[in-house]
C-alpha positions in Angstrom: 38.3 14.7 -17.5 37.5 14.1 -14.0 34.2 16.6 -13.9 32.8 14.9 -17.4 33.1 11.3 -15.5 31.5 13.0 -12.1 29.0 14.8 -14.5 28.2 11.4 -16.3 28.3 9.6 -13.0 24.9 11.8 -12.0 23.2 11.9 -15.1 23.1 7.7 -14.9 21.7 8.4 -11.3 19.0 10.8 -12.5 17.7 8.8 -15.3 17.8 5.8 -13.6 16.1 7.5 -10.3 13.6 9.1 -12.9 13.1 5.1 -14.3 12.3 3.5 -10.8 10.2 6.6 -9.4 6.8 4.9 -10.6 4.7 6.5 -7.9 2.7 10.0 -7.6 4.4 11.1 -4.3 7.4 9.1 -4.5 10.2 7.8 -3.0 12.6 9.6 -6.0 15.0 7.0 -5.6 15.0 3.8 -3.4 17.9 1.3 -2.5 15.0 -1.1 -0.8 13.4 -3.3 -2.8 9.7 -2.5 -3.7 9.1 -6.6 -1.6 11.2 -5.4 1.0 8.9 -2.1 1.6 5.6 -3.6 1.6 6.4 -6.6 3.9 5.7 -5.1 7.1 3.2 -5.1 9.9 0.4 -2.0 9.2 -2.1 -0.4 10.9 -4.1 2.9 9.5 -2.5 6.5 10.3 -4.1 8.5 8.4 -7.6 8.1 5.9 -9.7 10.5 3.2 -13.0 9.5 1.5 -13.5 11.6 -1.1 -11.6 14.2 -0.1 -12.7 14.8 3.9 -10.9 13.8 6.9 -12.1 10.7 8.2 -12.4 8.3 11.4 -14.6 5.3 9.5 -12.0 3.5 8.1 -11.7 2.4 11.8 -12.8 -0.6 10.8 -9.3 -1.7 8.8 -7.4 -2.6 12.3 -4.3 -4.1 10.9 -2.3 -5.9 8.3 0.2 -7.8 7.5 2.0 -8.5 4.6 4.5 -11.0 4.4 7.4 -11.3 1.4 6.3 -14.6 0.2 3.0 -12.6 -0.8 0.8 -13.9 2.3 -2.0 -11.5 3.7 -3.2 -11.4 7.0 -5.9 -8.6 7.6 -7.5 -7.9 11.4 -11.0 -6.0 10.3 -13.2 -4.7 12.9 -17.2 -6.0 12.5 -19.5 -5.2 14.9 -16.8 -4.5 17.6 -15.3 -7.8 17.0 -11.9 -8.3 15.2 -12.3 -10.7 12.3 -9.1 -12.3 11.1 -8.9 -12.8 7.3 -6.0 -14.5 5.5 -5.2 -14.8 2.1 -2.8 -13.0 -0.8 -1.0 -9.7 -1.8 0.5 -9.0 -5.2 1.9 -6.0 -6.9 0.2 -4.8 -10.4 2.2 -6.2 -13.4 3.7 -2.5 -13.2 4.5 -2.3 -10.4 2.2 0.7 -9.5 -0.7 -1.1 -7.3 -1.4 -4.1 -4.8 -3.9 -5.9 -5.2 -5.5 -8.3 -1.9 -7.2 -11.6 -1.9 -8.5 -12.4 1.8 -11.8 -13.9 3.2 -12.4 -14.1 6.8 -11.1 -17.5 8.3 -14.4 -18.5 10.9 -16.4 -19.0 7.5 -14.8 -18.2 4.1 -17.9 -16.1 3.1 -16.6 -13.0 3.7 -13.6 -11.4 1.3 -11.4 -8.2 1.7 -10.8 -8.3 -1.6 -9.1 -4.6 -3.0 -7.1 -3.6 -5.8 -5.0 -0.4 -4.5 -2.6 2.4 -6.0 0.1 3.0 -4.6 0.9 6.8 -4.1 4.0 6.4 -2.3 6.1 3.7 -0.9 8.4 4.2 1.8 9.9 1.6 4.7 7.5 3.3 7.2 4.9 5.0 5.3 2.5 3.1 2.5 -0.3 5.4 0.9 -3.0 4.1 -1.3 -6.0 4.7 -3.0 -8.6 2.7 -4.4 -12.8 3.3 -5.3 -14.7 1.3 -2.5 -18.2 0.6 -4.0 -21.3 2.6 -2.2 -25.1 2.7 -2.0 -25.0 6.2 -3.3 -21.8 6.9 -5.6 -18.4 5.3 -5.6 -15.9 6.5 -2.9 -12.1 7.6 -3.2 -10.2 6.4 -0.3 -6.7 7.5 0.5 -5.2 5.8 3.1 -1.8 5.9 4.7 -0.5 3.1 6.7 2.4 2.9 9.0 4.3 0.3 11.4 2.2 -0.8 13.7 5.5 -0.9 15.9 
């Protein structure tokens, strides 16, 4: 009797692990609230465009987002950091982000980006999202971690 209760003790865990996994490369399982994982301090670790290794992301220096769904964004323009404030949001799923900012000298500038969320971890956030080009669209991936 004992084994069927351990046995149906894991099989709730697996499908409910298999329920809450809603991104590509995980977590499996998480006891940290999706909020809880996002809300952090980030700055870029790691960055792909369209598949190659790449340094020109440099201009994304930092961001913060806070659990009452407040953005702060420090962008890089012409070697001078740019502050932008707005909004962050998950996807009605659950599976993306998406970022309302503009710069806070003028307004006229917006970091607007809807992301998908690859994986979510306490110190590790990957996304992707298409960035509009001259040429054709680019595929970032982009891993962020604790900036301390």
């Amino acid at each position: 009797m004992k084994k069927f209760q351990l046995l149906s003790v894991l099989m709730l865990v697996l499908v409910m692990g298999m329920s809450s996994c809603k991104y590509e490369e995980g977590p499996f399982i998480s006891v940290i609230p999706k909020v809880e994982r996002v809300t952090n301090t980030w700055i870029v670790s790691n960055a792909t465009i369209d598949g190659t290794q790449s340094s020109s992301i440099s201009w994304l220096k930092q961001m913060t987002c806070f659990k009452d769904g407040g953005l702060d964004v420090l962008q890089s323009v012409l070697g001078l950091d740019v502050p932008y404030t707005g909004t962050w949001a998950f996807t009605d799923d659950k599976s993306g982000l998406t970022f309302l900012s503009k710069d806070d000298a003028t307004g006229l500038f917006s970091f607007d980006r809807d992301l998908t969320i690859l994986k979510l971890k306490e110190d590790l956030l990957k996304v992707t999202w298409i960035e509009p080009s001259s040429g054709a669209d680019e595929v970032y991936v982009v891993e962020f971690v604790p900036s301390v």
